[in-house]
C-alpha positions as CSV (number, residue, x, y, z in Angstrom):
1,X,160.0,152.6,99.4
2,X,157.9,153.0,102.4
3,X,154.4,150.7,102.0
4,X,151.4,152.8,102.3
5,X,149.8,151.5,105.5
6,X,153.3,151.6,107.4
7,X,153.5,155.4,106.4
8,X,150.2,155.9,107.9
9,X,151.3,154.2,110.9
10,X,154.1,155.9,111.2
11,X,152.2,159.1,111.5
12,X,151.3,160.3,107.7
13,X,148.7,161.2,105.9
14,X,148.2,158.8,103.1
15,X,146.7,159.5,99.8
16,X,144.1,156.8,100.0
17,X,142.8,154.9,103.0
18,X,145.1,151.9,103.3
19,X,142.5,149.1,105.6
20,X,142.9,145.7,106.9
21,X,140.5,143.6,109.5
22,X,141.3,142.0,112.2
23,X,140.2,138.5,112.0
24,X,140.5,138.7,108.4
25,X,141.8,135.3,108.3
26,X,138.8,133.4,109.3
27,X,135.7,131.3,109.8
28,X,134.1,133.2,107.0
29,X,135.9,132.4,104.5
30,X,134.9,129.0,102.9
31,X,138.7,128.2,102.1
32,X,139.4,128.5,105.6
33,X,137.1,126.2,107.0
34,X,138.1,123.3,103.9
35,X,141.6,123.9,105.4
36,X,140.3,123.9,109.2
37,X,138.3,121.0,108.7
38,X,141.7,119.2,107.3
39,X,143.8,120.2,109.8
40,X,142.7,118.5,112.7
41,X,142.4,121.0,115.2
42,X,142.8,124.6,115.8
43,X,146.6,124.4,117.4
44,X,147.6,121.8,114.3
45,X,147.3,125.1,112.1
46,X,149.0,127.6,114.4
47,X,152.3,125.7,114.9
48,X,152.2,124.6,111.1
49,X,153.6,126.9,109.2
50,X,152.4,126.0,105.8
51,X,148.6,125.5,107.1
52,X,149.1,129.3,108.7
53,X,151.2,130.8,105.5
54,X,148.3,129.7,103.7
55,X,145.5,131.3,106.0
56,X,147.1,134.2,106.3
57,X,147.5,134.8,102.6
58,X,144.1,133.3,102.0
59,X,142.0,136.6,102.3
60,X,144.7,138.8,100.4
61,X,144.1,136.5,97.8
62,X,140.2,137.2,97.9
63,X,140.7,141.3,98.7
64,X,142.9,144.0,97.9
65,X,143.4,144.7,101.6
66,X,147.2,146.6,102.2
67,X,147.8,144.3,105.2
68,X,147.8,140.2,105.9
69,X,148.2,140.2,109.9
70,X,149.8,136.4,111.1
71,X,147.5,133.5,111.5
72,X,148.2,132.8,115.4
73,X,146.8,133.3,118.4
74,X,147.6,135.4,121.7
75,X,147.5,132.3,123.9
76,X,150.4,130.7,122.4
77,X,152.8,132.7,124.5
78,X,151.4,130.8,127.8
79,X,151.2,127.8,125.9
80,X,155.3,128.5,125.4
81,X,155.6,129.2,129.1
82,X,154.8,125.4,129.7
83,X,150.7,126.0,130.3
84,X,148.9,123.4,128.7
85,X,146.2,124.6,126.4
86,X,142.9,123.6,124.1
87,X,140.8,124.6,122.0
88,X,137.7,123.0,122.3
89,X,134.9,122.5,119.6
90,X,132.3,125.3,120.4
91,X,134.1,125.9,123.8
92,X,136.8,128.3,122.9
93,X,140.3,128.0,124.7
94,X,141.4,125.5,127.9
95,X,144.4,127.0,129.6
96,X,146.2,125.7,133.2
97,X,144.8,128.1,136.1
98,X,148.3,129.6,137.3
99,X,148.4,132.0,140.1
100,X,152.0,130.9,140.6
101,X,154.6,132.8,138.5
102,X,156.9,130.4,139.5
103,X,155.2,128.0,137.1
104,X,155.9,130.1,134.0
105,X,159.0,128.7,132.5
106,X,160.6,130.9,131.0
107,X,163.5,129.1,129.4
108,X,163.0,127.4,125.6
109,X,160.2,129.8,125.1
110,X,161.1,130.9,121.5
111,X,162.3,127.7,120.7
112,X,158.7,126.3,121.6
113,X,157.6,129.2,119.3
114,X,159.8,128.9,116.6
115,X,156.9,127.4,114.1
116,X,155.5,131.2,114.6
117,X,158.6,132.4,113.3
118,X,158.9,130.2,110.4
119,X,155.1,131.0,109.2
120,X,156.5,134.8,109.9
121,X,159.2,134.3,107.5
122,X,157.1,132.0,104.9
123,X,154.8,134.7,104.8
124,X,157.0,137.3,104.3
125,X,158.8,135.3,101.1
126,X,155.2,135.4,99.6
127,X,153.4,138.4,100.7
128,X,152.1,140.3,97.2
129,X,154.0,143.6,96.0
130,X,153.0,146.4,98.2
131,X,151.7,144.5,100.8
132,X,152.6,144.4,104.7
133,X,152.6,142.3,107.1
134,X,151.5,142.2,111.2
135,X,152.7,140.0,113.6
136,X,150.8,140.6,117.2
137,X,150.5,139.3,120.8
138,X,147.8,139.3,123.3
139,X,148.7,142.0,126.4
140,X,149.9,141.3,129.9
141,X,146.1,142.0,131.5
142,X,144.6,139.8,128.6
143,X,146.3,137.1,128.6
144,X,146.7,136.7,132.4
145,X,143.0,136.5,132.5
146,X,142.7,133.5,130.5
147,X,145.8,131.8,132.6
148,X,143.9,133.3,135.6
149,X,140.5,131.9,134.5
150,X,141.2,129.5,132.8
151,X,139.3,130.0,130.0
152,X,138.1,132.2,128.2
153,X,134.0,134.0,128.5
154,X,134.0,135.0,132.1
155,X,133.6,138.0,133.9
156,X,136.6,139.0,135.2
157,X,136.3,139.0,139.0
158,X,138.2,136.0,139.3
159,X,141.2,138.0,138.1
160,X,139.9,141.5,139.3
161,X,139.9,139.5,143.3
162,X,143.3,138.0,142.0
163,X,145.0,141.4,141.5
164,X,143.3,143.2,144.5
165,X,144.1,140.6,146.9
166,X,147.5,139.4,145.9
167,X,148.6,142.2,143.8
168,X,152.0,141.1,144.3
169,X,151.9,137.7,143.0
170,X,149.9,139.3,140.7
171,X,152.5,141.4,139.5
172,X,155.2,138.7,139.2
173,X,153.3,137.0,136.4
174,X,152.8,140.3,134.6
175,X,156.5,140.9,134.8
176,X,157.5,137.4,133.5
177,X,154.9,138.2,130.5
178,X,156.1,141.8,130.0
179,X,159.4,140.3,129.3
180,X,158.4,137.1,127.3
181,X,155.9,139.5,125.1
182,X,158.9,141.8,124.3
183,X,161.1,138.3,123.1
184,X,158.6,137.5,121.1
185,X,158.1,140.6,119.3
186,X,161.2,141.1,118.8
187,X,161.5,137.5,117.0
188,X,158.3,138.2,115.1
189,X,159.9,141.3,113.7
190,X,163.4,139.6,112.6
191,X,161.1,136.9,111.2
192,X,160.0,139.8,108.9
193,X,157.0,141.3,110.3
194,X,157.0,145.1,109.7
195,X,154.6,146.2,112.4
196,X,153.6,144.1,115.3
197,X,149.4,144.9,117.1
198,X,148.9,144.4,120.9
199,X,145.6,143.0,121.5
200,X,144.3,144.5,124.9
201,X,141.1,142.7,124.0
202,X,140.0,142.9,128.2
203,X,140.9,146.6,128.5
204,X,137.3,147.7,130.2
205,X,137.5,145.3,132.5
206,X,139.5,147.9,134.8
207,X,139.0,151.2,135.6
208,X,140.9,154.1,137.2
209,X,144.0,153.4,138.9
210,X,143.3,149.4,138.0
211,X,144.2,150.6,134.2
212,X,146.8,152.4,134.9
213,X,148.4,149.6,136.9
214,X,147.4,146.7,135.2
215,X,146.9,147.7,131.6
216,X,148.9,151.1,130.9
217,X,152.0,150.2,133.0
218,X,152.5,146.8,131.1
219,X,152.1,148.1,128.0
220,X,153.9,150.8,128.1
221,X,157.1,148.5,129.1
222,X,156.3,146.6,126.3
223,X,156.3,149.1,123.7
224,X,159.3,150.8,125.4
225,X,161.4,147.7,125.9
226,X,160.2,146.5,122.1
227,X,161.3,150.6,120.8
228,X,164.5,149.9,122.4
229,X,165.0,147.3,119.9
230,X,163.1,148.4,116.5
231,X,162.8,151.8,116.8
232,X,161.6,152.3,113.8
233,X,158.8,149.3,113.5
234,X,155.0,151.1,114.2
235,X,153.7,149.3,117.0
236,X,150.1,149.5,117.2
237,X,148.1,149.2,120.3
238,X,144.7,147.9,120.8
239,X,142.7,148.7,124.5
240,X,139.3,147.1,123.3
241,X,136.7,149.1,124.6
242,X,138.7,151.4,126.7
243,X,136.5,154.4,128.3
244,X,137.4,157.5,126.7
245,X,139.6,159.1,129.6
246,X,141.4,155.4,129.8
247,X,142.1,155.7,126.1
248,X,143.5,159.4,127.1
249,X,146.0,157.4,129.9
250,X,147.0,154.8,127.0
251,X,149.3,157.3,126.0
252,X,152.6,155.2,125.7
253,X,154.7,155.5,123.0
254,X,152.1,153.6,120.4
255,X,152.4,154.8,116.6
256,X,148.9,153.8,116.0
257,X,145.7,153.5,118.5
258,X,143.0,151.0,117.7
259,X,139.4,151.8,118.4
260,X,136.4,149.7,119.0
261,X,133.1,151.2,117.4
262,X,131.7,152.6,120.7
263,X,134.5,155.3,120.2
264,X,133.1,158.1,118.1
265,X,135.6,158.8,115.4
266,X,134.8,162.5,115.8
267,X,136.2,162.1,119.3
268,X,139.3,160.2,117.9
269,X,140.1,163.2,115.3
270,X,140.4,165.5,118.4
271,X,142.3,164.1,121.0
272,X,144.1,161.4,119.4
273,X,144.8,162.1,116.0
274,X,147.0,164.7,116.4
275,X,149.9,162.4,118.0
276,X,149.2,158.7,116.4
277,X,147.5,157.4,113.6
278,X,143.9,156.1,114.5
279,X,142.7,152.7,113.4
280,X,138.8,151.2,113.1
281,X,136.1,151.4,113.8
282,X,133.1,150.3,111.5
283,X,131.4,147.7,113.8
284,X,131.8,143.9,113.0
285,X,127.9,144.2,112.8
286,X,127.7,146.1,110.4
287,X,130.0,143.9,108.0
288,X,127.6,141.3,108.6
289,X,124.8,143.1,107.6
290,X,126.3,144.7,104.4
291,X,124.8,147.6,102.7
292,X,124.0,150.8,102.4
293,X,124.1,151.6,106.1
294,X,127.6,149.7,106.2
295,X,128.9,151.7,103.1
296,X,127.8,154.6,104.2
297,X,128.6,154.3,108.1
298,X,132.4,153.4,106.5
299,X,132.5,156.5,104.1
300,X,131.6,158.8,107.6
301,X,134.4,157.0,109.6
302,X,136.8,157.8,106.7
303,X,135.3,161.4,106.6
304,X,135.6,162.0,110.2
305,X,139.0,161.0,110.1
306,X,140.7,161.8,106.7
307,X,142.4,165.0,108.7
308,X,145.4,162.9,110.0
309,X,147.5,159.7,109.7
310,X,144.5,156.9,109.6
311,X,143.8,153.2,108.9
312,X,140.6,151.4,108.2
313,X,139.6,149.0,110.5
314,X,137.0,147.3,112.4
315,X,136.1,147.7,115.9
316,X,136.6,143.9,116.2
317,X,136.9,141.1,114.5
318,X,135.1,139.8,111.6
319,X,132.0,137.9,112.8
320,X,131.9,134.4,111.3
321,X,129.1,134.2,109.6
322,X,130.0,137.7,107.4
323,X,129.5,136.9,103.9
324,X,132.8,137.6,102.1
325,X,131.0,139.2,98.7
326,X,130.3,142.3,102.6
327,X,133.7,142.4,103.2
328,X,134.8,142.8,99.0
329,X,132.2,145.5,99.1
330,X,133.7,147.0,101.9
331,X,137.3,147.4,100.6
332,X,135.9,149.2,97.7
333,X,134.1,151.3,99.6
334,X,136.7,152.3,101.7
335,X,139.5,152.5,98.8
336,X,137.5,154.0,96.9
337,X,136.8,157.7,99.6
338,X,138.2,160.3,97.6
339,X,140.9,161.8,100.8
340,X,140.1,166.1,100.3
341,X,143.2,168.3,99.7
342,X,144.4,170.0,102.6
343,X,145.7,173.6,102.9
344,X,149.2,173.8,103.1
């Protein structure tokens, strides 16, 4: 029997909201930081797969949320290619600048990611009843910034010079990541993930031709190269803060479009809604705050979108210093919008 959340992903209209959040397995939950503060470092719990089975069952535990999504991180698949990588206390991630494709190796990379895998399949052993579960990656433009950079918090004309001035080189480390990011999907999914997210999280920082390039072209061999191989597993994509008319050009082959909370849902029931199933797009701020202005900004994002195939969502990640009793109070807030009848 299909899971709710996958049949809204897969393009139907569900009869309640099915809703997950992306960093749902994090900082603001106290149990996370116990086992964070145990672990002895940030990559310690990624490539352990007991440490990230139990984080990324730890807020299903706490919510009825339809969804765990795995406990990982996008710059693993770099970190696979032979880049070494840090995450430093109040720093955030330390990669190897490569502008070099010939750098990458390619060869071992899932077996240097086969802890992923395991967690993927622990997971799946203990996921509740009903229950689905995400693997994801980071995109070709995403992550190459951060292998570009070096790190992550910058502004992007590093990367943006990078791809102007040497777009072919340029375009040789986005082909070796296409590829690897389609392997890895693939293994996520016969680990026993039933829907698999690409993070675009760096979308806006290209415009124009520059997106069509660098962030639709990518993609869109992703998802195709990945449909090839599960045709039938919703593949969800994520341009973070995509321009409208950019969101319009993301148009490749996704089940679901996620949308940050500059996007006006109304917008999103017009011109995307009626080929994939929208996800968001209350604002991380507004979780934090908690309320009635977050209930009732939740209830008008359900409203403006309860015509089509729809899951709850945030525009980004949970900010970590949300208190959990905001995000409890959101779930029942957003399972409990009453979807209206439509005519037949």
């Amino acid at each position: 029997m299909e899971k709710e959340i996958v049949k809204a992903w897969n393009g139907k209209r569900t009869d309640k909201v099915p809703m997950w959040l992306m960093r749902q397995a994090g900082r603001y939950l106290p149990e996370y930081r116990e086992v964070r503060a145990k672990a002895g470092g940030f990559l310690n719990m990624v490539y352990n797969p007991a440490i990230a089975k139990e984080i990324t069952l730890q807020p299903l535990k706490r919510f009825d949320l339809d969804a765990a999504i795995l406990f990982s991180d996008i710059l693993v698949v770099p970190h696979a290619l032979g880049l070494k990588l840090a995450f430093m206390e109040g720093e955030g991630p330390k990669l190897d600048v490569v502008t070099d494709a010939t750098r990458l190796n390619e060869n071992g990379f899932l077996d240097r990611l086969a802890p992923v895998m395991d967690t993927v399949a622990a997971v799946k052993a203990d996921l509740p009843k009903g229950k689905a579960l995400i693997g994801f990656v980071g995109s070709p433009w995403t992550v190459a910034s951060y292998m570009v950079h070096g790190e992550g918090g910058h502004d992007f004309a590093l990367i943006r010079n990078f791809a102007k001035l040497e777009p072919d080189a340029f375009q040789r480390i986005i082909d070796v990541l296409v590829r690897v990011t389609i392997s890895y999907l693939d293994a996520q999914v016969r680990a026993g993930a039933e829907a698999v997210q690409v993070f675009e999280s760096w979308a806006s920082a290209v415009t124009g031709d520059d997106f069509k390039r660098w962030v639709v072209a990518p993609n869109a061999a992703i998802v195709a190269g990945f449909k090839k191989l599960h045709p039938h597993v919703p593949v969800i994509g994520f341009p973070r803060t995509a321009k409208t008319d950019d969101l319009l050009a993301f148009d490749i082959g996704c089940n679901a479009i996620g949308l940050s909370q500059d996007v006006a849902p109304e917008w999103a029931a017009k011109h995307l809604q009626t080929r994939v199933c929208v996800q968001g797009n209350l604002a991380p701020e507004l979780l934090l705050e908690g309320g009635a202005k977050m209930e009732e900004t939740a209830k008008n994002i359900c409203l403006s979108l309860d015509g089509g195939p729809f899951v709850f969502n945030l525009g980004h990640g949970v900010i970590k210093e949300t208190d959990p009793s905001h995000v409890a109070a959101l779930v029942e807030t957003v399972h409990g919008f009453k979807r209206r009848a439509l005519a037949a």
